[in-house]
C-alpha distance (Angstrom), angle and dihedral (degrees) to the residues before:
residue distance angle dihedral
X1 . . .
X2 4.09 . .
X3 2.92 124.8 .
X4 3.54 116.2 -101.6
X5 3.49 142.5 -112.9
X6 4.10 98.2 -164.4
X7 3.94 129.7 14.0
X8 3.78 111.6 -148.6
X9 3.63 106.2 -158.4
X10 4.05 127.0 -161.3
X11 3.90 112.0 -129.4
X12 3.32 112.6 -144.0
X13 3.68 123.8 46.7
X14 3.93 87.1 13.0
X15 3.78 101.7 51.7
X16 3.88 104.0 3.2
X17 4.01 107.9 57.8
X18 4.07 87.4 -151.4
X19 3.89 97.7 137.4
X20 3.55 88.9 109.8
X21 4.00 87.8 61.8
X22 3.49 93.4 37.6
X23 4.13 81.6 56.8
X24 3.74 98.3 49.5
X25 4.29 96.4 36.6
X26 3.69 86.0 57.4
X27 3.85 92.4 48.5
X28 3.61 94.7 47.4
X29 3.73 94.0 43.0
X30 3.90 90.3 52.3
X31 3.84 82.3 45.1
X32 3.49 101.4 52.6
X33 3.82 88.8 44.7
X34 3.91 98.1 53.2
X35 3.77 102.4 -104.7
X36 3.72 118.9 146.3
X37 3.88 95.9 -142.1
X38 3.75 130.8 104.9
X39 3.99 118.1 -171.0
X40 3.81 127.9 -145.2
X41 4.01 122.3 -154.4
X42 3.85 83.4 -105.0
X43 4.42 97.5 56.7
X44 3.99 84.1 24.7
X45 4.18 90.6 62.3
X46 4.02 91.6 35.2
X47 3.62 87.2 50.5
X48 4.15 107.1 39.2
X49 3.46 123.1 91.9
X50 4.04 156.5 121.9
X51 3.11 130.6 -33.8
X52 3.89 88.0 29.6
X53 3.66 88.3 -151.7
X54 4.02 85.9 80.3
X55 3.40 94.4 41.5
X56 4.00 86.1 64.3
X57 3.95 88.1 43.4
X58 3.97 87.5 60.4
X59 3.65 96.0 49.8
X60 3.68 89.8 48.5
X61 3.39 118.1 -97.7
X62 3.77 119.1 164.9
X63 3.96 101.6 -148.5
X64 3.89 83.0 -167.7
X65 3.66 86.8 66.9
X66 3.59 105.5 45.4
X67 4.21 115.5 -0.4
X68 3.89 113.1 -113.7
X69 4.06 84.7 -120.7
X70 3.37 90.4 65.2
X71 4.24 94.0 38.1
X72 4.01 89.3 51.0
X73 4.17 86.9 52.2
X74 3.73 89.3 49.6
X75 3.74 94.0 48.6
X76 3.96 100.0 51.9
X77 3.86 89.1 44.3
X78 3.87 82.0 59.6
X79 4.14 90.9 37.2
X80 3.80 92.7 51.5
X81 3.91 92.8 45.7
X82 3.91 84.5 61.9
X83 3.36 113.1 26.4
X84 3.95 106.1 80.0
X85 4.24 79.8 78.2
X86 4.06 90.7 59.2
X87 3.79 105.9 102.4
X88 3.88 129.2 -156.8
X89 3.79 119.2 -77.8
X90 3.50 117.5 -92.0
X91 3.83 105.6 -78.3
X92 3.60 98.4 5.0
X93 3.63 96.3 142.4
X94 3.60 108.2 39.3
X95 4.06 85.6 53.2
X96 3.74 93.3 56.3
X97 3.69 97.4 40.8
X98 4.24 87.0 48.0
X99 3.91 85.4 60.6
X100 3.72 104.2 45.5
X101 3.59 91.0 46.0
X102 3.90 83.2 54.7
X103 4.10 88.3 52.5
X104 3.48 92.0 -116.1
X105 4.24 116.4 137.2
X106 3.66 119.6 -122.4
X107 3.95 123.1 -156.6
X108 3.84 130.2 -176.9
X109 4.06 112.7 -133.3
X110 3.76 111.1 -177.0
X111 3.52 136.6 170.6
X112 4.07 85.8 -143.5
X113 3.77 123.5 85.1
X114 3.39 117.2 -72.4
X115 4.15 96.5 -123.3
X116 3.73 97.1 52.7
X117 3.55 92.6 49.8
X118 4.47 87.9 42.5
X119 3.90 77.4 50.1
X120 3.91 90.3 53.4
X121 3.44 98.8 44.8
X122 3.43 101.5 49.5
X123 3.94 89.8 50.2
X124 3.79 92.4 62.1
X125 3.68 83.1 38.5
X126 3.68 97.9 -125.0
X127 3.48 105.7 119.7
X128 3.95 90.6 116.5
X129 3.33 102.1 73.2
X130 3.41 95.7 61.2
X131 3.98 123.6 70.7
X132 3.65 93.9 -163.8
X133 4.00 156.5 28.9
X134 3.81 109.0 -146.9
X135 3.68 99.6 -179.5
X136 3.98 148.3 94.2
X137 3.49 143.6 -41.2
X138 3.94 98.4 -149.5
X139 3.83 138.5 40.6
X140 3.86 94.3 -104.6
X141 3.02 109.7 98.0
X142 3.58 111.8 -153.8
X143 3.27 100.7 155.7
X144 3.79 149.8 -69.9
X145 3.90 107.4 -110.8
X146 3.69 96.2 87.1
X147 3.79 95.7 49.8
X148 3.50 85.0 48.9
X149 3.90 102.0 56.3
X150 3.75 86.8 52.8
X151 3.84 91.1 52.5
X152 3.93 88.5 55.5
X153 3.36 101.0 39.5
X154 3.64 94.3 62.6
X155 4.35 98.3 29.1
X156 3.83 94.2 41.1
X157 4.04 90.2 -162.0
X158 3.53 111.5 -160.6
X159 3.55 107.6 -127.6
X160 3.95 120.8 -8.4
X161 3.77 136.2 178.5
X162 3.74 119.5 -156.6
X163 4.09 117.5 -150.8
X164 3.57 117.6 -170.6
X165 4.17 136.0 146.3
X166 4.56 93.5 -117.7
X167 3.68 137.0 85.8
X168 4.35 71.1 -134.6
X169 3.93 85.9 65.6
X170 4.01 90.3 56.0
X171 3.40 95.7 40.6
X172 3.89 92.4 54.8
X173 3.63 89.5 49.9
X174 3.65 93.5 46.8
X175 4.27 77.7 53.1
X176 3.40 93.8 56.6
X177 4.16 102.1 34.1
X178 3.90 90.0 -119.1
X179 4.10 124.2 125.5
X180 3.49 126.3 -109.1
X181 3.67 145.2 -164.2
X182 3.87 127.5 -163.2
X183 3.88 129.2 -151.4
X184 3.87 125.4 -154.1
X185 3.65 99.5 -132.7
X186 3.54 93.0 86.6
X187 3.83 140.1 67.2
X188 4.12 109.0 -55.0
X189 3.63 120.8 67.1
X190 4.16 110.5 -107.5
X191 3.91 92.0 -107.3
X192 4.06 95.1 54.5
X193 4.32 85.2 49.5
X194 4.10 87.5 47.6
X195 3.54 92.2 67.1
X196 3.92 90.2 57.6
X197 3.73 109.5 38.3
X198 3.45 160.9 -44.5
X199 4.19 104.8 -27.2
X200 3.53 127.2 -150.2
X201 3.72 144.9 -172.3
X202 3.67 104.4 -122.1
X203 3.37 135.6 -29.0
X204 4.17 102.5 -76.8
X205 3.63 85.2 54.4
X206 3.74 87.0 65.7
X207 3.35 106.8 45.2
X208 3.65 91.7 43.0
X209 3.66 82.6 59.5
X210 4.27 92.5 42.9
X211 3.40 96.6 43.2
């Protein structure tokens, strides 16, 4: 693989270890809306994915009942209750400081909203190594793909390299024509991300490998 000009790294799963909260806001949520079903990490990263609107559907949730507007403002009420626990990934920090010291630019590009993942960031205190937010203006999370057309269409980057922890994060890539390498500390089980690319650790173990 080249090397590249700009990493665009995933948030959460790939930088933010929040699995865990992900875990127990999706219990509660099914909880608090009557739903005899408890998920472990196991059935939570066989089940997770993008759009997150199907990811509801396959855990059962009747959108006739209760709209999947009003689910996905339940669920990050719950999210942001617990999430000021969820530490980095494992080697978060040492991986982004290994690429700036090697000149290369790092972005975020998230299908979350932009402010909670500013909020995050600046928390850990690592908003500086990135020059950018590509991400979303509402809780939906539909996905990141479109958001990230617009970013290149208008940045042209030379040659970037996407690493996230979803099939969603190789499919974007695929999108956009870029590489991409996926870690296992985040929110899909390690045998769903074999089936799309190279796997990793953590994040230093890819960027050793990029860069």
């Amino acid at each position: 693989m080249k090397r590249p000009s700009h990493i665009l790294w995933d948030f959460n799963g790939t930088i933010l270890d929040d699995v865990q909260t992900g875990v127990a806001s999706m219990n509660a949520l099914l909880k608090q809306n009557g739903m005899d079903k408890k998920l472990d990490t196991e059935s939570y990263k066989e089940v997770f994915g993008f759009p997150v609107k199907d990811y509801y559907e396959r855990l059962g949730f009747d959108f006739s009942k209760k709209s999947f507007d009003v689910l996905a403002v339940e669920w990050v009420d719950l999210y942001n209750d617990a999430v000021g626990s969820a530490p980095l990934c494992p080697n978060v920090v040492p991986a982004l400081e290994y690429v700036r010291r090697r000149g290369v630019k790092q972005l975020i590009l998230t299908a979350s909203e932009v402010s909670m993942v500013q909020t995050q960031l600046d928390k850990f205190g690592i908003s500086g190594y990135f020059d950018a937010i590509i991400g979303q203006d509402n809780i939906k999370a539909y996905g990141k793909t479109e958001a990230a057309r617009k970013w290149f269409a208008l940045e042209k980057p030379e040659n970037a390299v996407l690493i996230g922890d979803t099939p969603h994060d190789a499919e974007t890539a695929e999108d956009l024509g870029i590489g991409c390498l996926l870690v296992t500390c985040g929110h899909q089980s390690e045998a769903r991300l074999r089936k799309y690319g190279k796997v990793f650790s953590d994040p230093l173990q890819a960027v050793k490998y990029l860069l």
